[in-house]
C-alpha positions, 0 to 999 in steps of 0.5 A: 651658314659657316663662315669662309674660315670654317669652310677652309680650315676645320674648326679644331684649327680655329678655335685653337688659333683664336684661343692661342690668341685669345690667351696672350690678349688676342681679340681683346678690345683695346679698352679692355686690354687698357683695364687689365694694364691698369689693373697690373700696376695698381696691384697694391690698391686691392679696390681699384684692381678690382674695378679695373677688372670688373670693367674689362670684363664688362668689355669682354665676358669670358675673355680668357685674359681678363678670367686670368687677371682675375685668377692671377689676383685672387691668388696672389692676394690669398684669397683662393676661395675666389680663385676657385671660383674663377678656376670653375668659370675656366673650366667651364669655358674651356669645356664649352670650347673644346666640345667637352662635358660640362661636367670635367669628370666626364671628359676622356683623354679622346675627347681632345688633343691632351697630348699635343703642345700645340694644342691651346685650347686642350692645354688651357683646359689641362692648366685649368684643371690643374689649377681647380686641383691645387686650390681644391688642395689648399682649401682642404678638399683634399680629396676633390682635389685628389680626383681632379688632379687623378682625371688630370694625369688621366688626360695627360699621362706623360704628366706634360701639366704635372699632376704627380706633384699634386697626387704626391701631396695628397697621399702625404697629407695627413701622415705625421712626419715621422713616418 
C-alpha cells in the first residue's frame, strides 16, 4: 500500500524532494553525518579518512553524501581509479532512482526531466555521468569517456552540465601541438 505521501504527491516530486535532501546531508543519520564531519578535517590523515568513511557508510549504504565524500577524497588524493569506482556506484544509484536503465548508454533525454534545474535527481544523474566521462578521460579511456560525455550532451543539449568541454578534449587529444 503506498504510503500518504505517495497518494498525495507523485513520486517524481518525492523522490526528487528526498534526493534534493539527501545530497545536502538530508535523511542522514546524525552519526554519520559526524563521521563524514570528521572525516573532512583529518583530510591529511589518508588512513583515518578512510575509516571515517567506511564507518558512515556502514551507518548509511548508498547514501549520496557519504558516496560523494568518498568520491571528493578519491579525487583529490589522485587516485581516480577509486574515484571511478565511486562514480560507477553513483551511477548506479542514480539509475535506480530515476527509473533509469542499468546500463547509462540505454538512458534517453525522455526517460527524466534532464532539462530542468529543479530536477535533483535528473541532475545528480547529469553530474554523475560527467564525472565517469572526465575520470574515464584521465584514466586514458578516451573513447569511453568520448561516448559518456557524447550520451551526456545527448540528455543535455543546451550543455547546462558541460559536456562540450570534455568532447573539446577528446577530439584534441592525440594531435601534436603543432597542428
Amino acid at each position: 500500500m503506498a504510503s500518504l505521501a505517495e497518494q498525495v504527491a507523485p513520486r517524481s516530486v518525492i523522490d526528487d524532494a528526498l534526493l534534493a535532501d539527501a545530497v545536502l546531508g538530508g535523511g542522514l543519520p546524525p552519526e554519520a553525518a559526524l563521521r563524514l564531519h570528521r572525516a573532512g578535517l583529518s583530510y591529511h590523515a589518508t588512513d583515518v579518512v578512510l575509516e571515517h568513511l567506511r564507518q558512515a557508510e556502514a551507518l548509511a549504504p548508498d547514501h549520496p553524501a557519504v558516496l560523494i565524500g568518498f568520491y571528493r577524497f578519491y579525487f583529490y588524493k589522485g587516485r581516480l581509479a577509486d574515484a571511478l569506482t565511486v562514480a560507477e556506484r553513483c551511477l548506479a544509484l542514480s539509475a535506480r532512482d530515476n527509473g533509469l536503465p542499468a546500463d547509462w548508454r540505454q538512458t534517453t533525454a525522455a526517460q527524466a526531466a534532464f532539462g530542468r534545474y529543479d530536477s535533483v535527481a535528473a541532475r545528480f544523474f547529469l553530474f554523475t555521468l560527467k564525472g565517469y566521462a572526465y575520470l574515464q578521460m584521465r584514466l586514458g579511456n578516451l573513447a569511453e569517456g568520448q561516448v559518456a560525455a557524447a550520451k551526456l550532451m545527448e540528455l543535455d543539449p543546451s550543455d547546462k552540465i558541460g559536456a562540450r568541454v570534455l568532447l573539446d578534449v577528446a577530439a584534441r587529444a592525440g594531435r601534436d601541438d603543432d597542428e
